[in-house]
N, C-alpha and C positions, 0 to 999 in steps of 0.2 A: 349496281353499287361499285365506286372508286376503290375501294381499300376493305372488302370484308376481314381483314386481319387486325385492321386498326378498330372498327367497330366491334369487333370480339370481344379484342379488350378492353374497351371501353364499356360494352354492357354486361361481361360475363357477371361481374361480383352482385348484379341483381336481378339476373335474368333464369331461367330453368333451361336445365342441359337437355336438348331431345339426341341421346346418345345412340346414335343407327337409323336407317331408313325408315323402318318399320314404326319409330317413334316418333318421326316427322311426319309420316303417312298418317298416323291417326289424328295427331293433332291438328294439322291442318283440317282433317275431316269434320274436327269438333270443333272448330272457329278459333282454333288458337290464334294469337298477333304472334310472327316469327319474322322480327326482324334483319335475321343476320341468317343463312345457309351457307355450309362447305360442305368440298366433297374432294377428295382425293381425283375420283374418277369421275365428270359428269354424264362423259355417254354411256358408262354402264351403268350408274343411278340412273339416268331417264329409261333406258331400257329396262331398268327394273321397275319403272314405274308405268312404262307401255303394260309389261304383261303380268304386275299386280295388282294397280292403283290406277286406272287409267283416268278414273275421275278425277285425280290429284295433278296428274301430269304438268299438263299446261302451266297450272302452278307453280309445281316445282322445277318446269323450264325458267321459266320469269325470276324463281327467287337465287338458286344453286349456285355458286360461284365456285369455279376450281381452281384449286389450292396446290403448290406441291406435296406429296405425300408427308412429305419431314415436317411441315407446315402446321397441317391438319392432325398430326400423331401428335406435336404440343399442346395443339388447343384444348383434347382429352384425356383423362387422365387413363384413361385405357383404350385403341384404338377399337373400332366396331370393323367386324369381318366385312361391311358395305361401305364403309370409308366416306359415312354421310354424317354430321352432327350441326346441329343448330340449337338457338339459342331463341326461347320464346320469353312473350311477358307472365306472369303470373298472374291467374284472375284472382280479382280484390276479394280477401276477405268477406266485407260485406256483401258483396256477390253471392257469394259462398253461404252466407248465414241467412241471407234471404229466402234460397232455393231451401235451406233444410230445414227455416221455420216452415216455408207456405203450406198450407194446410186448403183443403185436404191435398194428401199425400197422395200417389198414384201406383206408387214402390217405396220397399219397405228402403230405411237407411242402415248400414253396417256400422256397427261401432267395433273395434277392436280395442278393448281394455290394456294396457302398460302391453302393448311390445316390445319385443325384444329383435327381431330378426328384419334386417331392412328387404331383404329379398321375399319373406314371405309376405310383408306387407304391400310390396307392390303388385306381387302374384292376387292379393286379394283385391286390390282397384282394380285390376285386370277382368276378374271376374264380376264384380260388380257393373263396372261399365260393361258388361256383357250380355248381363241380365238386365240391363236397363234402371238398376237402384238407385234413387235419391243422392247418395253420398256414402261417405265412407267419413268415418272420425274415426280419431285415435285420442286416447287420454295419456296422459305421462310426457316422456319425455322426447320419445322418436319423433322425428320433424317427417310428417308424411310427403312432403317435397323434396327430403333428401335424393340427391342425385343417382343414390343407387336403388331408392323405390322408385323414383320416375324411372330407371331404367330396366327394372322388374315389371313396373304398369305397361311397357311397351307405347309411351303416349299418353294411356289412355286415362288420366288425370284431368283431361280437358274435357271429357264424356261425361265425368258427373261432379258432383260438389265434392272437394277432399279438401276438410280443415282438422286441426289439434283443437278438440277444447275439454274442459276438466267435466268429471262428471256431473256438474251443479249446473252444467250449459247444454245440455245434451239434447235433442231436438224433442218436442212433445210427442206423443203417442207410447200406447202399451209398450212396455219393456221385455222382450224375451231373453231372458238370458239360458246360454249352452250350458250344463253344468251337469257331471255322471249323474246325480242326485235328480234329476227336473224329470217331468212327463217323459215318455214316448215320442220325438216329433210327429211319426206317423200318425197321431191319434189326434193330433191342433192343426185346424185349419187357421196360418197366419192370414193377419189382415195387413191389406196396403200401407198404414200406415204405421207399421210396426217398427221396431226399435231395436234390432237384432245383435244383441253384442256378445261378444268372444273372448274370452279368458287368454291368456299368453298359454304357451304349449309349459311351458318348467312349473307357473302356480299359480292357474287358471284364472278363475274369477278377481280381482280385489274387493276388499270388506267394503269399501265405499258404495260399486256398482252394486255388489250383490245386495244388498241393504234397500237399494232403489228398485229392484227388481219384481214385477206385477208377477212374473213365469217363469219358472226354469225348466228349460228342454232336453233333454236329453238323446245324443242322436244313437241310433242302432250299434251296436258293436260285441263282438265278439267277447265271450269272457276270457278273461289273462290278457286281452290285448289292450295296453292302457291309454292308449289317447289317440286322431290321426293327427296327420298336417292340417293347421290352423289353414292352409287356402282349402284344404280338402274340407275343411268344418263347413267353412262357410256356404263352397260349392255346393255341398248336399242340404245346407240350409236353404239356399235359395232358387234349388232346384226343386225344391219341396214347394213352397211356396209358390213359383212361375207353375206348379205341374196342378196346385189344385185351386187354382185360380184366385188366388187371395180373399180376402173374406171381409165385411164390415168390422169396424173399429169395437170394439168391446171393452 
């Protein structure tokens, strides 16, 4: 590429920030399109992708273009300690809504009801695309491609389906929802094609979801201790689930 600077600017106001190595590394891994890469330093990015990513490397020979340092600190609005950032396309919507209608499901989907915290909710794509989950939705008003969830997901946006939609769009199958009041989880074996949603950490559920709601679960916890980390909710949800092998639709 002639001018990776010129093209920055030119595609940043529609394109998704991959802010550090480790967020180009995944998405590439996931078929992201990344049309523009910088890097402050490129022989210490390739070296760091000798001896982390070596499946990506060649790759990220081919795409990488070096920047001077002052260059590349404008282009973010925070610099990343690998002094790598790139610019990808976003997958279409409809994309998105195809994967989390198709039926049957193979993993359950994550809903997160009205968040509040852009860091927690990338920490929860993060895990998601970890356990291999359908998608991840949000209701309300958080844009789940904010640049500071993508930079929470580490990439990993591109690993599974991540769209906003209201709870009247929400994908089909049973609905579990987490709530102090619900079952036991230890005691429900989820099914694959389950509908797994999470309360915001300040006021849990909203009256809309809950009302939609086939289940509520309840995860183990300690008495007087009132609530964990909404990634940690999730984490032990869906370690539950990957641990007893998911179950038929019910």
């Amino acid at each position: 590429m002639n001018d990776p600077v010129r093209a920055w600017h030119r595609l940043a106001g529609g394109s998704v920030l991959l802010d550090g190595f480790h967020a180009l590394k995944h998405a590439l891994r996931f078929g992201a399109e990344v049309p523009v890469a910088v890097t402050a330093d490129r022989r210490a990015a390739l070296a760091l992708a000798g001896e982390l990513a070596p499946d990506v490397r060649d790759t990220l020979d081919a795409l990488l273009s070096e920047v001077p340092r002052e260059t590349y600190a404008s282009l973010v609005p925070r610099p990343h300690p690998t002094a790598v950032a790139a610019l990808a396309v976003r997958p279409s919507r409809e994309a998105n809504l195809r994967t989390l209608a198709h039926a049957p499901r193979s993993a359950p989907v994550v809903v997160l009801d009205q968040p509040r915290n852009l860091g927690n909710a990338g920490a929860v794509i993060r895990l998601a695309a970890g356990f291999g989950a359908t998608g991840v939705v949000t209701t309300g008003t958080l844009d789940p491609w904010h640049p500071t969830v993508v930079r929470g997901g580490a990439g990993l946006h591109f690993a599974t389906a991540v769209e906003r939609l209201d709870v009247d769009e929400l994908p089909r199958g049973p609905l579990f929802a987490l709530d102090p009041e619900g079952e036991d989880l230890r005691g429900v074996k989820l099914p694959d094609d389950a509908v797994l949603a999470f309360g915001s950490e300040r006021s849990g559920l909203s009256a809309e979801l809950r009302s939609r709601t086939d289940h509520l679960l309840a995860l183990p916890m300690r008495p007087q201790v009132s609530s964990y980390n909404l990634a940690t909710s999730v984490a032990m949800t869906l370690y539950h689930w990957s641990a007893t092998g998911g179950a038929p639709a019910s």
